[in-house]
VOVEXLUM-62684 format. One record per residue (C-alpha): residue in three letters; x, y, z. Coordinates in steps of 0.02 Angstrom, whole numbers, padded with zeros to 5 digits, always signed. Layout:
# VOVEXLUM-62684
AlaXYZ...
//
This chain:
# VOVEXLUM-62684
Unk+01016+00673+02202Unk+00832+00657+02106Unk+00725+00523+02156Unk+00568+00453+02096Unk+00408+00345+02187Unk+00313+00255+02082Unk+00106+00338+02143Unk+00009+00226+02265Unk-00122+00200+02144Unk-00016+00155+01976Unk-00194+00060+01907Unk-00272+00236+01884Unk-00245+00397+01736Unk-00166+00552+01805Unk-00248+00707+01730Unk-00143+00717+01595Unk-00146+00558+01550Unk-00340+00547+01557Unk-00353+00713+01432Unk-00210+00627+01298Unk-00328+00473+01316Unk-00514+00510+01296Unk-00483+00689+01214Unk-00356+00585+01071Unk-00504+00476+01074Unk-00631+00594+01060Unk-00544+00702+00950Unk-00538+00557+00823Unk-00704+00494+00844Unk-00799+00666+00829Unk-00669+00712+00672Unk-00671+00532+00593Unk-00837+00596+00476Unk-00743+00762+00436Unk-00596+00659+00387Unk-00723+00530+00304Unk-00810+00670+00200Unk-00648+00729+00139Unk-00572+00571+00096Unk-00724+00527-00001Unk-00717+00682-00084Unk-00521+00645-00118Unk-00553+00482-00186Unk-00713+00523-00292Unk-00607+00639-00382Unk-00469+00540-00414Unk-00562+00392-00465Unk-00639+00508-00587Unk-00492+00566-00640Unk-00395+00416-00641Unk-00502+00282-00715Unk-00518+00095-00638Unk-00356+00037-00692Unk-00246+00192-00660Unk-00343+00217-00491Unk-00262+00042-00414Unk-00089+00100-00458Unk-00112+00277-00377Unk-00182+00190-00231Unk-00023+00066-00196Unk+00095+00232-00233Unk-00010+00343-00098Unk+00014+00228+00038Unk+00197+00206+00021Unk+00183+00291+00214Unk+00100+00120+00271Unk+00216+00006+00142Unk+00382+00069+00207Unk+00358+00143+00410Unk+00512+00035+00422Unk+00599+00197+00355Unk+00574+00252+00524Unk+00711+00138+00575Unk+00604+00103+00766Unk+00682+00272+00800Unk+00528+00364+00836Unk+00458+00233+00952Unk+00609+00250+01062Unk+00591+00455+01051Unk+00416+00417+01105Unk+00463+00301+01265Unk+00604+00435+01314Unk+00471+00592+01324Unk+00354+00483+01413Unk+00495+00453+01564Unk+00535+00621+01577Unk+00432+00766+01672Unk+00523+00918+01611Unk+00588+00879+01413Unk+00681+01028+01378Unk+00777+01006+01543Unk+00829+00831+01521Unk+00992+00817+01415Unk+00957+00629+01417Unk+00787+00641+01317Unk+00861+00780+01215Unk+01008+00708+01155Unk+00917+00552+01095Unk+00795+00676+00975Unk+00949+00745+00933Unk+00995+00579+00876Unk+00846+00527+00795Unk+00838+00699+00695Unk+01022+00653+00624Unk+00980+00480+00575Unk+00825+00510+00517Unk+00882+00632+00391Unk+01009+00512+00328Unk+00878+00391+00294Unk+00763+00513+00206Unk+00936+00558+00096Unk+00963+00380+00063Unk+00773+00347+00005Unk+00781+00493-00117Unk+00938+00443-00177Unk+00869+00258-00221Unk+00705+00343-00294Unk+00806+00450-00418Unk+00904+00284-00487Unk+00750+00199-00501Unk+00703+00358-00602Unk+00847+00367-00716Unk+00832+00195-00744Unk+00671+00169-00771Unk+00633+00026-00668Unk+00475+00085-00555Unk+00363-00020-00684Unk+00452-00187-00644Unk+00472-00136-00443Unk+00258-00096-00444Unk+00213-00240-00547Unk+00113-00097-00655Unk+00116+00039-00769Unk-00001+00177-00840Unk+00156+00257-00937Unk+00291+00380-00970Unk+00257+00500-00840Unk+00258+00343-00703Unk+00449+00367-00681Unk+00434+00540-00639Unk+00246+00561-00540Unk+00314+00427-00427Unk+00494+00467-00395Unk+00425+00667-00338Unk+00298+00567-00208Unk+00436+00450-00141Unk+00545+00623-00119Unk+00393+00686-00018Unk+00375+00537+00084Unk+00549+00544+00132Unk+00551+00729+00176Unk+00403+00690+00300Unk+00517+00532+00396Unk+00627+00666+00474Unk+00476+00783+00480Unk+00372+00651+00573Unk+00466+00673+00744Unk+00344+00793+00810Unk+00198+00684+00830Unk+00314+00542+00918Unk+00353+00708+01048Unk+00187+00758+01053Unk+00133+00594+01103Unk+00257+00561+01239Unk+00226+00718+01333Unk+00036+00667+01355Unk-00009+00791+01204Unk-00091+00651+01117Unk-00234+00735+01063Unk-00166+00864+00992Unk-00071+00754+00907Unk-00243+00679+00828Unk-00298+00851+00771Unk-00143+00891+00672Unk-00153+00707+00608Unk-00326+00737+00565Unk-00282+00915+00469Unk-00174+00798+00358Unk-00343+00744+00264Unk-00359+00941+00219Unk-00186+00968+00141Unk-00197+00787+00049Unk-00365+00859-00027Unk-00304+01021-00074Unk-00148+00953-00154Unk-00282+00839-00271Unk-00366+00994-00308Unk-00223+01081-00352Unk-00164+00937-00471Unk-00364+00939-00551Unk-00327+01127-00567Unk-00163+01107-00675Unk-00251+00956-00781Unk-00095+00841-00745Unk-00083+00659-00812Unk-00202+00534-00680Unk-00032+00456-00619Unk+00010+00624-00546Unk-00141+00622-00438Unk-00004+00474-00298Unk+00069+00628-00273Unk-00058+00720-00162Unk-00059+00609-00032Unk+00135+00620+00026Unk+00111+00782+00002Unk-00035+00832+00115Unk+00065+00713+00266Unk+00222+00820+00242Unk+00147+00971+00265Unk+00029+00904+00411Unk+00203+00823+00484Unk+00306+01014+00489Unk+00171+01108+00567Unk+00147+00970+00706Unk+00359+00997+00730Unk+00333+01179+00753Unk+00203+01122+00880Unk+00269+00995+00974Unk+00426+01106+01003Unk+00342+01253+01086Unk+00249+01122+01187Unk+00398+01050+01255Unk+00504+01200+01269Unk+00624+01149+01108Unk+00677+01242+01001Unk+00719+01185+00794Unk+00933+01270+00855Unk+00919+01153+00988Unk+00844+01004+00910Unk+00968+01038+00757Unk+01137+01033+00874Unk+01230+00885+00881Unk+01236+00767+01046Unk+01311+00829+01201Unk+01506+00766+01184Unk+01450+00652+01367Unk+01285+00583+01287Unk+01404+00542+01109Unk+01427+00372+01159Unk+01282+00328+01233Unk+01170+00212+01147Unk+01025+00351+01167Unk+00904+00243+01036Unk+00934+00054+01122Unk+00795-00036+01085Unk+00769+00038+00890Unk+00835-00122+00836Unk+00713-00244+00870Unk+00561-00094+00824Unk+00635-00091+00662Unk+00615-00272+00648Unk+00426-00266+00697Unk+00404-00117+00569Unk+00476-00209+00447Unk+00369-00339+00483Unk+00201-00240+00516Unk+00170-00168+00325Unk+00250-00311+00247Unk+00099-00433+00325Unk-00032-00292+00332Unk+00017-00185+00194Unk+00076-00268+00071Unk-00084-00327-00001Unk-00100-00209-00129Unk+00077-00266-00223Unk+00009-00451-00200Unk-00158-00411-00293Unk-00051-00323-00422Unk+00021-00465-00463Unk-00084-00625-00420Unk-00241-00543-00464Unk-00335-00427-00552Unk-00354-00241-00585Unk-00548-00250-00530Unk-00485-00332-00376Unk-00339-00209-00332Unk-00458-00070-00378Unk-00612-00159-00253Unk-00486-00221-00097Unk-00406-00018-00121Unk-00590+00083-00076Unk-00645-00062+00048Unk-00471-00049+00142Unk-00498+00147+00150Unk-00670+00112+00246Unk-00572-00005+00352Unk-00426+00128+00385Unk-00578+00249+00443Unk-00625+00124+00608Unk-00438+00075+00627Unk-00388+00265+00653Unk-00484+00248+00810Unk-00447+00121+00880Unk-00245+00162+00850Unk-00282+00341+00908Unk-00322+00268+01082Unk-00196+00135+01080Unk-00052+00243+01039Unk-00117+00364+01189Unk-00095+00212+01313Unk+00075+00203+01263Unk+00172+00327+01391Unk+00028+00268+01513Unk+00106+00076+01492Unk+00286+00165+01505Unk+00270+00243+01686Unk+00194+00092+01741Unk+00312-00018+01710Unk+00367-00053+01893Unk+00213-00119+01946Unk+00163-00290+01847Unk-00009-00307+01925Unk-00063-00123+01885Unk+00000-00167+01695Unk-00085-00353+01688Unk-00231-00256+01754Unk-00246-00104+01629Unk-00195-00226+01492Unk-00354-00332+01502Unk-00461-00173+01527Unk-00422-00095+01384Unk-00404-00253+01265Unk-00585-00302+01357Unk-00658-00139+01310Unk-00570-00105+01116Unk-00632-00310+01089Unk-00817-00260+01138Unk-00817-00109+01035Unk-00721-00176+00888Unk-00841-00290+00879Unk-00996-00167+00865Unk-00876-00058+00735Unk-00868-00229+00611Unk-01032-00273+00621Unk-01048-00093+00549Unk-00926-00110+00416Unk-00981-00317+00356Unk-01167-00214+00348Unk-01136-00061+00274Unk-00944-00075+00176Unk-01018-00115+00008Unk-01130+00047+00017Unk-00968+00134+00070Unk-00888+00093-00056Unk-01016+00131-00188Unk-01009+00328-00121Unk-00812+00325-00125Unk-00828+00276-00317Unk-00973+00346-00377Unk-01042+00173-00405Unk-00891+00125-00510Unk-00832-00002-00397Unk-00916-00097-00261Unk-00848-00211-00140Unk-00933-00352-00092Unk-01012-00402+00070Unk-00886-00552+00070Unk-00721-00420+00082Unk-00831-00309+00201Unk-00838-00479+00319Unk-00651-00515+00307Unk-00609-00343+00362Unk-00729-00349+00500Unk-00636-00503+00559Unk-00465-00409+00555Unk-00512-00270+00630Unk-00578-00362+00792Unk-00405-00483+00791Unk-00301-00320+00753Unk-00382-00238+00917Unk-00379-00367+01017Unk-00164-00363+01003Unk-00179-00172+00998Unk-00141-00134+01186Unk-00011-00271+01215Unk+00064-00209+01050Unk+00118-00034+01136Unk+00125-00098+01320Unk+00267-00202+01264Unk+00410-00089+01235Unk+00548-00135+01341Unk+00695-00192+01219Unk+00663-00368+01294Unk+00491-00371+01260Unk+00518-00287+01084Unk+00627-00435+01043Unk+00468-00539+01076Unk+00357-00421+00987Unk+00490-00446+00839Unk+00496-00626+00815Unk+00289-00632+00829Unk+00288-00493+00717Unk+00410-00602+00576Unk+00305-00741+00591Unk+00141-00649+00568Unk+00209-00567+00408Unk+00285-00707+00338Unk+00099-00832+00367Unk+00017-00675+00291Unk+00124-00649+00138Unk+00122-00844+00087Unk-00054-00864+00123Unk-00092-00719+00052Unk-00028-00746-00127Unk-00102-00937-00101Unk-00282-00870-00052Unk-00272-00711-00158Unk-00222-00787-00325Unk-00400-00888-00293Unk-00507-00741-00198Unk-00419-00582-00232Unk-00451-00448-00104Unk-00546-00563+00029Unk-00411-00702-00001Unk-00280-00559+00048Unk-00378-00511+00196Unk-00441-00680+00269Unk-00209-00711+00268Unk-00162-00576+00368Unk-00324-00626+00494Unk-00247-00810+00513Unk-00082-00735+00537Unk-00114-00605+00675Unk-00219-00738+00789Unk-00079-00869+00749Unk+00068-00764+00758Unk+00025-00609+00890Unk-00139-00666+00973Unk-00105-00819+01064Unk+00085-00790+01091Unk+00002-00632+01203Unk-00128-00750+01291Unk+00022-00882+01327Unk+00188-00751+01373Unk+00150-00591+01411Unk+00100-00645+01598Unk+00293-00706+01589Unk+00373-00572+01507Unk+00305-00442+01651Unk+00366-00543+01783Unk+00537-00528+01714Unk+00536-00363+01690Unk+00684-00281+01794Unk+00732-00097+01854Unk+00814-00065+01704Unk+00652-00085+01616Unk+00540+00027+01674Unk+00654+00151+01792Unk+00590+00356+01764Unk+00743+00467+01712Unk+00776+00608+01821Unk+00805+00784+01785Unk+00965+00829+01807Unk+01078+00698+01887Unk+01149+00552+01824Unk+01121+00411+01968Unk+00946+00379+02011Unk+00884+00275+02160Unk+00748+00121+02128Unk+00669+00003+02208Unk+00703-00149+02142Unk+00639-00276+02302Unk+00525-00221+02452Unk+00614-00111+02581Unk+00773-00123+02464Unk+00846+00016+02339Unk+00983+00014+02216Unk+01085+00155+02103Unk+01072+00139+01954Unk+01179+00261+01813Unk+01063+00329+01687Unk+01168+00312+01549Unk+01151+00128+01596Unk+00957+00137+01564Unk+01016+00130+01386Unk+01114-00014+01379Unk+01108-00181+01353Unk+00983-00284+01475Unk+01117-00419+01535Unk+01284-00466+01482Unk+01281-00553+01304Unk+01140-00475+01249Unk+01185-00356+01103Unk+01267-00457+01046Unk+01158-00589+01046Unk+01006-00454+00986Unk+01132-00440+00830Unk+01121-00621+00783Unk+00948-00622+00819Unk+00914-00477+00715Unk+00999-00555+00557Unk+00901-00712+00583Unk+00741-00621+00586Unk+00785-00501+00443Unk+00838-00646+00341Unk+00663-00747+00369Unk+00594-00585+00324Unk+00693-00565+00160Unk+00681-00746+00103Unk+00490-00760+00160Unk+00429-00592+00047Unk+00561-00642-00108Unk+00507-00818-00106Unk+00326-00760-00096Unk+00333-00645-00253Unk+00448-00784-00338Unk+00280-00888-00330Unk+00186-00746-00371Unk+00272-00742-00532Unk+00207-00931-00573Unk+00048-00875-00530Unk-00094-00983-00650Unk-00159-00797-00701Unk-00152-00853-00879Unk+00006-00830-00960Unk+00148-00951-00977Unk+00319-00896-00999Unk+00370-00967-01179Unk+00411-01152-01207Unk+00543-01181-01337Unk+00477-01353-01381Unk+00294-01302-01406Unk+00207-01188-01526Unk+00159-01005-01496Unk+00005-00952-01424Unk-00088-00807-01484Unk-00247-00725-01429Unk-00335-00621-01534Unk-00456-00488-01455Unk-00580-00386-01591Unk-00737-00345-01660Unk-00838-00446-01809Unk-00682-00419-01937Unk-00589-00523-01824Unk-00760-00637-01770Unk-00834-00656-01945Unk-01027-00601-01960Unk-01168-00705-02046Unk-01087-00866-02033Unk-00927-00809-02130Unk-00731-00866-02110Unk-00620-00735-02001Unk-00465-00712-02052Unk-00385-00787-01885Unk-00418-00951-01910Unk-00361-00933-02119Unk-00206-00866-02049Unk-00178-01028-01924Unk-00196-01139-02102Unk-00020-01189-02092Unk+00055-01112-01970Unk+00124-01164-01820Unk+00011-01083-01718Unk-00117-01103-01596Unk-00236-00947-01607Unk-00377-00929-01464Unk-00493-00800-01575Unk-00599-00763-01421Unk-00689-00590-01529Unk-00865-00548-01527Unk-00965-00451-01672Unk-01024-00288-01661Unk-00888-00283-01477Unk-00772-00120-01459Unk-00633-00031-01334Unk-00809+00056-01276Unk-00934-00077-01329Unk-01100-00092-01304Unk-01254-00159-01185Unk-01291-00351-01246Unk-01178-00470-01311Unk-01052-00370-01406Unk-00998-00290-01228Unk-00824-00207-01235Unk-00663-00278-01286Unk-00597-00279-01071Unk-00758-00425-01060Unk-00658-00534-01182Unk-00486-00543-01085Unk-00547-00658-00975Unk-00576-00791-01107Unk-00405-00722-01208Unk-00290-00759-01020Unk-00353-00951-01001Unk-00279-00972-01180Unk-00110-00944-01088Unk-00045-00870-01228Unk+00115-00785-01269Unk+00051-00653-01391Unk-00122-00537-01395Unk-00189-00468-01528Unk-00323-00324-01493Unk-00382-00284-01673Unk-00520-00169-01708Unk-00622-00022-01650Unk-00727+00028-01789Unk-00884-00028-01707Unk-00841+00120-01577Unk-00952+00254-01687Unk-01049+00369-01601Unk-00928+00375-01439Unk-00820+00515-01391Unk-00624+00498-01405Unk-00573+00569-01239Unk-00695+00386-01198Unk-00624+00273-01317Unk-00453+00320-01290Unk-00445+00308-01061Unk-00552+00134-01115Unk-00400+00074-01221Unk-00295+00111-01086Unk-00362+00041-00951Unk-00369-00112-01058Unk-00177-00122-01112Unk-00125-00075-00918Unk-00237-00219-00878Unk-00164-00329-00982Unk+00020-00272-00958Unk-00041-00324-00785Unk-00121-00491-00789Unk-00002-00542-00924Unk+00164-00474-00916Unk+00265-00607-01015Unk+00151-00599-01165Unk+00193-00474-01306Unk+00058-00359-01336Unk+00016-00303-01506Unk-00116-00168-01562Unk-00186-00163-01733Unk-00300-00001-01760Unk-00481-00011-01844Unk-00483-00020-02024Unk-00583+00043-02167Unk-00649-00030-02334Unk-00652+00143-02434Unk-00502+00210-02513Unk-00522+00361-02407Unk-00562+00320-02229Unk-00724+00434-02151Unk-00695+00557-02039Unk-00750+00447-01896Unk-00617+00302-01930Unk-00474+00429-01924Unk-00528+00486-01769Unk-00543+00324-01667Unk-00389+00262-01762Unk-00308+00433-01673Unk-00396+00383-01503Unk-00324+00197-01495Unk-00166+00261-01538Unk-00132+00381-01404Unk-00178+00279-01287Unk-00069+00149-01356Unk+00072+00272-01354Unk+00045+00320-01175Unk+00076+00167-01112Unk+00208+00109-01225Unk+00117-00017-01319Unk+00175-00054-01495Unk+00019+00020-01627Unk+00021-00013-01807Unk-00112+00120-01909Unk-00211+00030-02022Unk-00348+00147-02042Unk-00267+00216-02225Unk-00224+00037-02301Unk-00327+00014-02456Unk-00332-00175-02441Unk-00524-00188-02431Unk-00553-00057-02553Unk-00596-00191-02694Unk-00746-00268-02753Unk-00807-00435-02653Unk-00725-00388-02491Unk-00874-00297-02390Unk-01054-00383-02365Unk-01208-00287-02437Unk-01234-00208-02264Unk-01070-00119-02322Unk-00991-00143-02146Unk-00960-00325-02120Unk-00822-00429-02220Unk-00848-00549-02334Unk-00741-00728-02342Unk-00639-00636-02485Unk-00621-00500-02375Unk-00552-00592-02220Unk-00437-00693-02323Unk-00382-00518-02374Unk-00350-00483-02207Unk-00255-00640-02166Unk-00119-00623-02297Unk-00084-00450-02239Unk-00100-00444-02060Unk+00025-00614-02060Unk+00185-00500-02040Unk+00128-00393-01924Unk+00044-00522-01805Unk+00222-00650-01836Unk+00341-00518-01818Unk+00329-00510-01635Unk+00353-00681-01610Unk+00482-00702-01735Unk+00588-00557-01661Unk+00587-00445-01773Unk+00479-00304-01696
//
């Protein structure tokens, strides 16, 4: 019969645990500006590539890893906790039947997640799932990165082995190499000139192949081999519930991205694309000092596990390290309130910069976030993951409802400044006022070290007094009741979950963003974006307001002279500074009508600043009909130049499914009294022109017939 002693001194690292815990740390903190470098590099060329608007939607695709670790099912937390017990892996059928396990179930899941991606593909329905679109090739650019990110669930189960055996810093150097392979797969995509929504594909891609070598690696560490891993459970371990616990970890990581990382699908839809775009580069500075800090934390974790006999030795190293990641969280978000907005100006190229105000918020998260961080993986028993669980539902649900609340009035730092509140509400102080409790309850069964080879193991569970305890029992249910009490429980706390996060994006949908759903009983609202032929120049009509004469209409004409999809410096300013003033009209149909005064810029320009225009607006106002009228000429033949921004506005009309009409051959102007002597500018006659025959196509949305 095996037996096992917990050591004299349980308050200090063994060797091995020291190297996992300042090598992991080390490792990260001497490879963070490698990783930096390369994700700025990654990110300056997909911004490039991308464009503002396109960039935000990439963005919430790419970190589908942090939206849905729930995938994970709490599985590889429990694979984590059983390598951490054991001293020899490949010689205990206990901790080998449970990876078996995990592998199995795993795999389903990742079969199950491709299987919902390709429906949402055939169906077309990613747009309405995202809350954005940047077109056709959507449906397929984001289905082949949810198939990657599902491949890498399964794939994932090395690191949770490395980290259990005390091989946590290797662990952080094949994390780390994940930055390389996510920046060659962008490369790759620059290389074959693919559409900018193809560019959320690097990132699952460069964690899948980071995720297979560290397999290959945590297997030869452990002695495992991919034949053994890949047999089924021993027929005596088949009924064993080899991943207890997984239940109430899939709870809390269901909870975790829903409150922390869900912020970029609230800002999609209670905010703007600026703001999706801005909170997107300042959250990647604040994912640099997080890796850190979570490097080291998630190295304390089988250091918490083979402690768990002795509560004084865990109270102990609990407050040590929470004392010591508080201090120097603190010195890291001074760092990023000071220098974030400068970060962000490098990741962008000066395209986008965060202000000081988001840099602040995420200062103050990161310093609440590290606080939690060691009780967060010193808790692991299933009694104290049940507690973890319901502080973890609360937390996301505060964060979700405050977030759309403060974000549809801040944006990013509104978003931010929510999940803050609800990790000191929800996880801080229930830590400061239990956990002294919870590890005072903690019983044999909690924390006992699985031998070897037997199956009875001897523990002390009072002084000079010793118990046997099966080890197939070490999997089972705490006391009698409980499963089936943790079953109820669960359903209550996945419920809250499900009702908090629908409810919450059922009042994102009413958000005051500017658009109204229509009101039978009052008149339409159109908006009407443009240039001076929609504006009128030198004191003239416009052909808006002619066409409200009686109508019942109520037209917001919000154009500017001389203004373009490019636009210029001054007042004219681009067609994207005009939406603002178009969204408070609430209206239920825009206009965007013009172009012409685009001369002089390139198409490739013209066109990606169309774009980004109708994605915004798809975006800000997605009950309104959108309708595009291209620029216009006043010769019978157009020049040159009109035919070619005409072609511009088009294509990226028909890239993002936006209904275009071409007006650029129309002859309507091409009479005398209809152009002012500056021969560019209409006349009265000229915009009453315009008024009779732009009616149709401006009331034939509305009317249902287009």
């Amino acid at each position: 019969m095996s037996k096992w002693k917990l050591p004299l001194d349980s308050t200090g690292l063994g060797k091995a645990e020291q190297k996992s815990v300042l090598l992991g740390t080390l490792f990260r903190i001497v490879g963070t500006p490698a990783v930096a470098l390369i994700g700025l590099a990654n990110t300056a060329l997909i911004v490039r590539q991308t464009g503002e608007a396109v960039f935000g939607l990439v963005s919430l695709v790419t970190t589908f890893s942090l939206l849905l670790p729930f995938a994970d099912l709490g599985i590889g937390a429990v694979v984590t906790t059983a390598c951490s017990r054991s001293s020899y892996l490949s010689r205990d059928r206990l901790a080998v039947n449970t990876i078996r396990r995990a592998v199995r179930v795993l795999g389903m899941v990742a079969a199950g997640i491709v299987g919902l991606a390709l429906v949402l593909m055939a169906t077309n329905s990613w747009a309405m799932l995202l809350g954005s679109s940047s077109g056709s090739a959507d449906r397929y650019a984001i289905t082949a990165a949810t198939i990657l990110f599902a491949l890498g669930i399964p794939a994932g189960i090395g690191i949770r082995i490395l980290v259990g055996i005390d091989r946590n810093h290797i662990a952080v150097l094949l994390t780390m190499v994940n930055s390389l392979f996510t920046l060659a797969s962008t490369c790759i995509l620059y290389l074959l000139g693919v559409p900018p929504i193809w560019y959320a594909v690097s990132g699952a891609a460069g964690v899948l192949a980071g995720s297979l070598i560290a397999s290959v690696v945590a297997f030869r560490a452990s002695g495992l081999s991919v034949r053994t891993i890949l047999e089924p459970p021993d027929e005596d371990h088949r009924r064993t519930k080899l991943l207890a616990g997984s239940l109430w970890i899939f709870v809390a990581s269901v909870g975790l991205p829903l409150g922390l990382q869900s912020h970029r699908i609230i800002l999609s839809h209670v905010s703007s694309p600026e703001e999706l775009s801005k909170y997107a580069l300042m959250a990647q500075v604040y994912a640099i000092c997080w890796m850190v800090f979570s490097t080291a934390g998630v190295a304390l974790w089988p250091v918490f596990v083979k402690r768990r006999a002795d509560p004084k030795a865990t109270m102990k190293l609990l407050l040590a390290a929470a004392g010591i990641f508080a201090i120097v969280a603190a010195m890291a978000g001074l760092g990023m309130a000071i220098l974030g907005p400068w970060a962000t100006g490098v990741l962008s190229g000066d395209k986008l910069v965060a202000t000081h105000a988001i840099a602040v918020a995420f200062a103050a998260l990161l310093v609440v976030q590290c606080l939690h961080l060691p009780a967060g993986v010193m808790l692991t028993t299933p009694r104290e993951a049940r507690f973890q669980s319901f502080c973890i539902t609360g937390m996301a649900i505060i964060s979700i409802v405050l977030g759309i609340w403060l974000g549809s009035r801040y944006g990013g730092v509104g978003v931010v400044i929510a999940a803050t509140i609800a990790v000191l509400v929800a996880q801080l102080i229930p830590d400061v006022i239990w956990i002294p409790k919870l590890l005072r309850e903690r019983t044999a069964v909690d924390w006992q070290h699985v031998p070897e080879q037997s199956d009875t193991v001897t523990t002390p569970v009072a002084r000079g007094k010793t118990t046997m305890i099966n080890r197939r029992t070490l999997s089972k249910p705490l006391a009698h009741g409980f499963f089936g009490r943790s079953i109820a429980q669960f359903g209550m706390l996945f419920l809250a979950l499900v009702v908090g996060a629908t409810g919450a994006f059922a009042v994102a949908r009413e958000r005051p963003a500017g658009v109204a759903a229509t009101a039978q009983s009052s008149p339409a609202r159109i908006a009407v974006i443009g240039d001076g032929w929609s504006s009128g120049v030198n004191g003239t009509t416009n052909w808006p307001s002619v066409f409200a004469e009686g109508n019942q209409y109520v037209i917001a004409n919000v154009s500017r002279p001389y203004s373009g999809y490019v636009g210029g410096e001054g007042e004219s300013g681009p067609f994207s500074a005009q939406l603002e003033q178009a969204l408070a009209a609430r209206p239920n149909l825009i206009v965007v009508f013009g172009g012409i005064s685009d001369l002089g810029k390139s198409s490739s320009i013209i066109s990606q600043a169309a774009r980004d225009l109708f994605v915004r607006i798809g975006q800000r106002a997605p009950d309104a009909k959108l309708v595009v009228l291209g620029p216009m000429w006043h010769t019978p033949r157009p020049t040159e130049v009109a035919v070619r921004i005409s072609k511009a506005v088009q294509a990226a009309a028909d890239s993002v499914s936006v209904p275009f009409d071409e007006l650029v051959y129309q002859r309507w102007l091409a009479g005398d009294g209809a152009v002012q002597p500056d021969e560019f500018n209409l006349t009265d006659a000229g915009q009453r022109t315009l008024a009779a025959h732009l009616a149709p196509l401006v009331t034939a949305p509305i009317e249902g017939k287009k």
